[in-house]
C-alpha positions, -999 to 999 in steps of 0.1 A, spaced: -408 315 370 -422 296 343 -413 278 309 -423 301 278 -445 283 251 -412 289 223 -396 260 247 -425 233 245 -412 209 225 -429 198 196 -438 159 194 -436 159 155 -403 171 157 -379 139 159 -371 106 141 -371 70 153 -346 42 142 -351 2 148 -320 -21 148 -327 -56 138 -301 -85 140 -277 -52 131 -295 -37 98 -306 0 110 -345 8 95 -357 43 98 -385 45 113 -405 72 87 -443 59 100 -441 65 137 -477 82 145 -475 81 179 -444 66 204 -446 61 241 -423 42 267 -431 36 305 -415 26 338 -441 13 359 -431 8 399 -438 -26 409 -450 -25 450 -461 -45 482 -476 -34 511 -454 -29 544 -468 -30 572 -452 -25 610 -470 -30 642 -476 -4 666 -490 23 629 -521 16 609 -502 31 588 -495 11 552 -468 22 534 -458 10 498 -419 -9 499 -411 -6 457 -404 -38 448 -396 -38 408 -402 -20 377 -418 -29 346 -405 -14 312 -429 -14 282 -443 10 254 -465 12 221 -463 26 192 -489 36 168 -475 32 133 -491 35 99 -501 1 88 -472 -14 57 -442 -18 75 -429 -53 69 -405 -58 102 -424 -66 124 -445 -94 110 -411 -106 99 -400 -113 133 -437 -129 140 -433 -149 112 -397 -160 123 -411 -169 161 -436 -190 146 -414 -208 125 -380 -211 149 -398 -208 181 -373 -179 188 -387 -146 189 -356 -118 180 -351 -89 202 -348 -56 185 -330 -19 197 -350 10 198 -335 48 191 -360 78 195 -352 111 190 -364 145 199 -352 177 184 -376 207 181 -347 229 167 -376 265 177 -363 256 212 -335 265 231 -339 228 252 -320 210 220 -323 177 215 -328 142 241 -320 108 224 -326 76 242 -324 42 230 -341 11 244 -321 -26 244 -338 -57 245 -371 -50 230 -396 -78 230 -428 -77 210 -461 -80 229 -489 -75 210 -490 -67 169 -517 -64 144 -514 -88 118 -536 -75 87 -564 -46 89 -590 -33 66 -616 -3 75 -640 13 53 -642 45 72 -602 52 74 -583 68 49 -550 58 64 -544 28 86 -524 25 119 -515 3 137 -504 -3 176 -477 -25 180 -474 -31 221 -436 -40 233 -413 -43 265 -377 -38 269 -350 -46 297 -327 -16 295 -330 17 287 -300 46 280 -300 84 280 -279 92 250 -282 126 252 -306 146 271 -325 179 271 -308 212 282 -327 236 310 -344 264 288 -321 295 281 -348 316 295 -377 314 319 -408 337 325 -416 356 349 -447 374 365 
């Protein structure tokens, strides 16, 4: 069994919303969008085995986007850190929904989102279209709706 190529689901297919201090932006200049849970560990070790073995300990929740340069939000919250010494959090609602597959659509949003690293201006004489990478974390994270198993599955 395998998964047919109509069911790959196309990463250009989707939309991406940002919530700040409750005003919903679409966001209409996501490039490229990309979340992680990364398994914190320490080493456990028990006499009588050489044996290591990895005890998880945490786990780390962060992403970047690439975004084409001009959006003003989130220098706006720079700006307002620098000047109030308080940094807003932000919500974070990406969508997939390649409607060529018979998967459907997954939405998850991401609570608590923290900026960690933002571009403040660019120019490049060899680019016809700046992006930019805008590096975040976040604490939570919820399924709001999630992919279906294919209707169909190949076969050899």
């Amino acid at each position: 069994m395998f998964l047919l190529e109509r069911d790959a689901v196309n990463g250009k297919e989707g939309k991406g919303f940002l919530t700040i201090d409750g005003l919903i932006h679409e966001m209409f200049n996501i490039k490229k969008f990309n979340t992680n849970a990364s398994f914190e560990e320490s080493d456990f070790k028990v006499v009588g085995t050489r044996l290591v073995q990895k005890k998880t300990t945490g786990v780390k929740l962060d992403g970047t986007m690439t975004i084409y340069y001009g959006t003003p939000y989130f220098l706006d919250l720079l700006v307002q850190y620098l000047k109030t010494g308080r940094l807003p959090y932000f919500s974070l609602q990406i969508t997939n929904n390649d409607p060529s597959t018979t998967v459907g659509t997954q939405t998850v949003a991401f609570y608590n989102v923290k900026l960690q690293k933002l571009p403040i201006t660019q120019l490049d004489a060899d680019t016809d279209a700046l992006t930019m990478d805008v590096g975040f974390s976040f604490t939570s994270f919820e399924v709001l709706s999630r992919f279906n198993d294919p209707a169909e599955l190949g076969s050899d």
